[in-house]
C-alpha positions as CSV (number, residue, x, y, z in Angstrom):
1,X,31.1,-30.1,-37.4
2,X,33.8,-28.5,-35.6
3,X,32.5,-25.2,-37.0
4,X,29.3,-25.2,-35.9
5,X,29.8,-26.5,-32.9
6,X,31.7,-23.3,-32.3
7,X,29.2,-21.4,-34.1
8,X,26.8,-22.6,-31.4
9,X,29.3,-21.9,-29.0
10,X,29.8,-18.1,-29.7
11,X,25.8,-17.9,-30.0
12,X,24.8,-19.3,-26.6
13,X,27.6,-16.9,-25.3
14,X,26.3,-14.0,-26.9
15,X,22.6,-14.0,-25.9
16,X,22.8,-13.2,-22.6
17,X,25.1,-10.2,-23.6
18,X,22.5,-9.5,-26.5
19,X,19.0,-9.9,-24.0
20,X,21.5,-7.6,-21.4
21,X,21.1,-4.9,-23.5
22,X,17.1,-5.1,-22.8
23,X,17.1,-2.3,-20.2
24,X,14.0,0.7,-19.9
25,X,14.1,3.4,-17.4
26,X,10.9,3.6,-15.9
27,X,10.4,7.7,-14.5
28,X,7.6,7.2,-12.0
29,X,5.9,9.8,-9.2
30,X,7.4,9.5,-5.7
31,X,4.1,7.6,-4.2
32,X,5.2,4.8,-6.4
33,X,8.4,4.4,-5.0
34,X,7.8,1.5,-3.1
35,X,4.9,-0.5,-5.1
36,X,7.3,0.1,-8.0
37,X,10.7,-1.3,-6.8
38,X,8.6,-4.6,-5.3
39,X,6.8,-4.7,-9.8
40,X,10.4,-4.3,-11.0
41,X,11.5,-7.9,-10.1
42,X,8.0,-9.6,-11.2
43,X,8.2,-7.7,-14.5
44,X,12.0,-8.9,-14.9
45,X,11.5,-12.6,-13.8
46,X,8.6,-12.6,-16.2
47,X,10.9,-11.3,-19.4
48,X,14.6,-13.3,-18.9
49,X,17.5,-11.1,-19.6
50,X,15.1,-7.4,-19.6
51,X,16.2,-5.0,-16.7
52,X,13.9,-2.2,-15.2
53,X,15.7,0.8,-14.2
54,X,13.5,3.4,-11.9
55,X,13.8,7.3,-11.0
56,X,11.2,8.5,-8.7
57,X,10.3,11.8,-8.3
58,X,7.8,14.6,-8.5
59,X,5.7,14.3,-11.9
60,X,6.4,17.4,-12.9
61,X,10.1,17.4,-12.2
62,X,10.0,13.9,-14.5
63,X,8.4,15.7,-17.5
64,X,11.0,18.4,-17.7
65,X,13.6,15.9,-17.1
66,X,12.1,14.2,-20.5
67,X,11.8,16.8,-22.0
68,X,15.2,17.8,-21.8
69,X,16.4,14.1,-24.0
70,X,16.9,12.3,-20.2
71,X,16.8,8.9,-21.9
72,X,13.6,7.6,-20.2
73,X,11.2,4.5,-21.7
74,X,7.9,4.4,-19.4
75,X,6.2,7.9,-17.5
76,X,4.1,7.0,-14.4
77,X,2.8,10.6,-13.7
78,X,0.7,10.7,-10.4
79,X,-1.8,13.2,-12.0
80,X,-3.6,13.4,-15.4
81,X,-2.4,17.3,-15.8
82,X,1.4,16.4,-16.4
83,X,0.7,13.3,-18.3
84,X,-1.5,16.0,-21.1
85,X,1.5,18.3,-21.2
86,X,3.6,15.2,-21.9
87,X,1.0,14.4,-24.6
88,X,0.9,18.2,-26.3
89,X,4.5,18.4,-26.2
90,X,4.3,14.8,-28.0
91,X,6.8,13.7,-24.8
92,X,4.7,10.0,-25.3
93,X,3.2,8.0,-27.5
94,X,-0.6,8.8,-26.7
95,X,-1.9,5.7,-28.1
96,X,-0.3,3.9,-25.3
97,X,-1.5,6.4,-22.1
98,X,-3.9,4.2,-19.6
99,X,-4.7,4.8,-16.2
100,X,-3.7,2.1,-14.0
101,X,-4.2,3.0,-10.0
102,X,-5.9,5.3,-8.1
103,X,-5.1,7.4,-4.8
104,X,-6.3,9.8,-2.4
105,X,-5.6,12.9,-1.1
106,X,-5.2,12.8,3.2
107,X,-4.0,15.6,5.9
108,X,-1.2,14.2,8.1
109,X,-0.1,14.9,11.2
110,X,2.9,13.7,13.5
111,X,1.4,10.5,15.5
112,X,3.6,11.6,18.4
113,X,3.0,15.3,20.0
114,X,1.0,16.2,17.4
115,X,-1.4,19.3,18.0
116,X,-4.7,17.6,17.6
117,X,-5.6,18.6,14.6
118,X,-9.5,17.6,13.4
119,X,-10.7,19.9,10.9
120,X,-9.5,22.0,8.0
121,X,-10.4,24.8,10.0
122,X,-7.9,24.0,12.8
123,X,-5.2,24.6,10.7
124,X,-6.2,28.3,10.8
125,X,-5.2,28.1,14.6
126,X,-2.3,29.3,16.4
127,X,-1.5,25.6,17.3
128,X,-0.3,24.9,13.4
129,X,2.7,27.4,12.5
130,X,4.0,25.2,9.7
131,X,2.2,23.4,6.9
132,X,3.9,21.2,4.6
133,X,2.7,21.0,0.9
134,X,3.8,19.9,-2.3
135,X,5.2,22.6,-4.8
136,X,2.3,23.7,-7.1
137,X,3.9,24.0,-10.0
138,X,5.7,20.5,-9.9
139,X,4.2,18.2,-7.8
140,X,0.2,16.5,-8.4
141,X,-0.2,16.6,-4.8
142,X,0.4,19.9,-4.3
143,X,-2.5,20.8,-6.8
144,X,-4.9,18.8,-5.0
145,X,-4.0,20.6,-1.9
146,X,-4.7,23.8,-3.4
147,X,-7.9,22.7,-4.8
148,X,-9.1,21.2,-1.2
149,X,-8.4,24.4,0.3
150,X,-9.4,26.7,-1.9
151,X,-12.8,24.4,-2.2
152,X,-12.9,25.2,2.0
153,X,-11.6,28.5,1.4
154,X,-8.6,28.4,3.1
155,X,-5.8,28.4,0.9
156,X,-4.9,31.9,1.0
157,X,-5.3,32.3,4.3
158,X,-3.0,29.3,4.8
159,X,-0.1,30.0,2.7
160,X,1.6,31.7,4.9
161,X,2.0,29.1,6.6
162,X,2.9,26.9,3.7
163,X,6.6,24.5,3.9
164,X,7.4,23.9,0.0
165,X,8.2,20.3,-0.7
166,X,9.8,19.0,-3.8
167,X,7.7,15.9,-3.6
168,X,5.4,14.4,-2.2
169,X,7.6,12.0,0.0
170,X,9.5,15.1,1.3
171,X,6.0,16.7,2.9
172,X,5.6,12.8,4.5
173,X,9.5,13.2,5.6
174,X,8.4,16.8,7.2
175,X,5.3,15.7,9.0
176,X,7.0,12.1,9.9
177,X,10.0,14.1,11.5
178,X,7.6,16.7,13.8
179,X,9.5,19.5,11.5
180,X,5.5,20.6,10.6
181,X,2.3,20.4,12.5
182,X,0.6,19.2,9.4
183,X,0.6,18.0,5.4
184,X,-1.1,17.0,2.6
185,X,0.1,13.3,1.3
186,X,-1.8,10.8,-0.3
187,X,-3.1,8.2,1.3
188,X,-0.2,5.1,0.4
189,X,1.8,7.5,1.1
190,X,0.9,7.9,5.2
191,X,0.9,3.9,5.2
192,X,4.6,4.0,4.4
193,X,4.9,6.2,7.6
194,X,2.6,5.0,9.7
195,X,4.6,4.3,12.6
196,X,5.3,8.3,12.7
197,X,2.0,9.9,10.8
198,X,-1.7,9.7,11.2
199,X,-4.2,10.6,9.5
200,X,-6.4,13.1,10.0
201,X,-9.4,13.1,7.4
202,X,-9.5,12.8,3.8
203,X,-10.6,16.4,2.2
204,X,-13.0,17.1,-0.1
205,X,-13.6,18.9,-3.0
206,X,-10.2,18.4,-5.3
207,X,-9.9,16.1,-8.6
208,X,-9.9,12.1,-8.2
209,X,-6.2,11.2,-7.7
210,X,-5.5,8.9,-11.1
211,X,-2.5,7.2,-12.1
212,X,-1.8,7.5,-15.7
213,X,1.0,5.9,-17.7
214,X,2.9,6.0,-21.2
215,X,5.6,5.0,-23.2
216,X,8.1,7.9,-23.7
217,X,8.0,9.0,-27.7
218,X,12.0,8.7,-27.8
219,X,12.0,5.4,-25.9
220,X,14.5,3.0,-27.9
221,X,13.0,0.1,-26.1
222,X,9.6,0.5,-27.3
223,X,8.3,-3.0,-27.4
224,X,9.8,-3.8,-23.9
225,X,8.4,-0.2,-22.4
226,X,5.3,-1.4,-24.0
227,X,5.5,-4.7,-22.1
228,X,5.7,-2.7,-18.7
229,X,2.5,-0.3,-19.9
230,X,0.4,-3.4,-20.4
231,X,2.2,-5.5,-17.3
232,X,0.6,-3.1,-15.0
233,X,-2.8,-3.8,-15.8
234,X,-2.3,-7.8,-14.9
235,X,-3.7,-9.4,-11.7
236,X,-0.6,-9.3,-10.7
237,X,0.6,-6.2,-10.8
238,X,-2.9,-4.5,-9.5
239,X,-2.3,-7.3,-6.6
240,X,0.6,-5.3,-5.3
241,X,-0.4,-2.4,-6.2
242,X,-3.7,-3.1,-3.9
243,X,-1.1,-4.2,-1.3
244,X,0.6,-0.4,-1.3
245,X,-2.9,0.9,-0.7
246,X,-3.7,2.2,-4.2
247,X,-7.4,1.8,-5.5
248,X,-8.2,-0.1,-8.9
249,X,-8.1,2.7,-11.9
């Protein structure tokens, strides 16, 4: 009796070691940042003893990061672009890619002293001097930046002009701080800020802003990544998201 009693005893110690070792590291776009860190707890009280760890950045900064063995278990890319490469460089299990939110793209300006910008077109004016966007190469909304403008025209008349951000929460950080006369965010991403940003119109003319998301291939915590896939697709989870400004996917 005394045996199992202790046998018990060692058990019931060790399970909250054993369901401590739960942990995924979710990589997620910057415009998540702050929907994500208010999903981590519900997704944790919702699994006892699993841990969600984030890092936020640009998309594109994510997928090299991945695919360079950084031990990640969920991608949240904020374009559908990066999320393909991830897919041809078999970065993530494709059966599990789903879109789960939606955005849109926005031109910012400072809310205080701000030059009164109303058009694309005004951006062409002496007024602006410095325009912050989002690194091409790297970051989604940089991409729909340059297919805005280039759908108005404007883009190489513009670059010039151009402040390269690594993210999308540095252009916000640039336009927020009166460092630029103007950026391209998304739209969540102007709420965060809007105390020091306004908006000035949504443009036209670049791909919908979608939301995909994936369990990484080399995740080692498949079934609990795969948890957090599918967890973002509750009522629950689309409830905050809705509360951050994103659109349904």
């Amino acid at each position: 009796m005394r045996a199992s009693r202790l046998l018990s005893l060692i058990i019931a110690l060790a399970l909250p070691f054993a369901a401590a070792a739960q942990q995924i590291t979710v990589s997620a776009a910057a415009s998540l940042t702050d929907a994500f860190k208010e999903l981590g707890p519900r997704f944790e009280a919702g699994k006892p003893g699993a841990t969600v760890r984030f890092n936020f950045a640009a998309s594109g900064v994510l997928l090299q990061q991945i695919s360079q063995g950084a031990p990640v278990d969920v991608f949240a890319s904020a374009d559908q672009e990066t999320m393909t490469r991830g897919a041809d460089q078999k970065l993530i299990d494709a059966d599990t890619r789903k879109n789960f939110a939606t955005n849109s793209l926005v031109l910012i300006e400072p809310a205080k002293d701000g030059v009164g910008v109303k058009s694309l077109q005004d951006l062409s004016g002496p007024a602006v001097k410095k325009i912050a966007v989002g690194k091409v190469a790297t970051v989604p909304v940089g991409r729909y930046t340059k297919q805005a403008l280039d759908a108005a025209n404007l883009w190489t008349a513009l670059e010039p002009k151009f402040v390269q951000a690594d993210s999308v929460r540095q252009v916000l950080d640039y336009v927020g701080r009166g460092e630029v006369e103007a950026g391209f965010v998304y739209r969540t991403d102007a709420a965060v800020m809007a105390d020091k940003v306004k908006i000035v119109l949504s443009p036209e003319g670049n791909t919908p802003v979608s939301y995909p998301v994936a369990v990484v291939a080399d995740s080692k915590q498949k079934a609990l990544a795969r948890d957090f896939v599918s967890f973002l697709s509750t009522d629950a989870a689309q409830q905050v998201l809705t509360k951050y400004g994103f659109g349904k996917p």
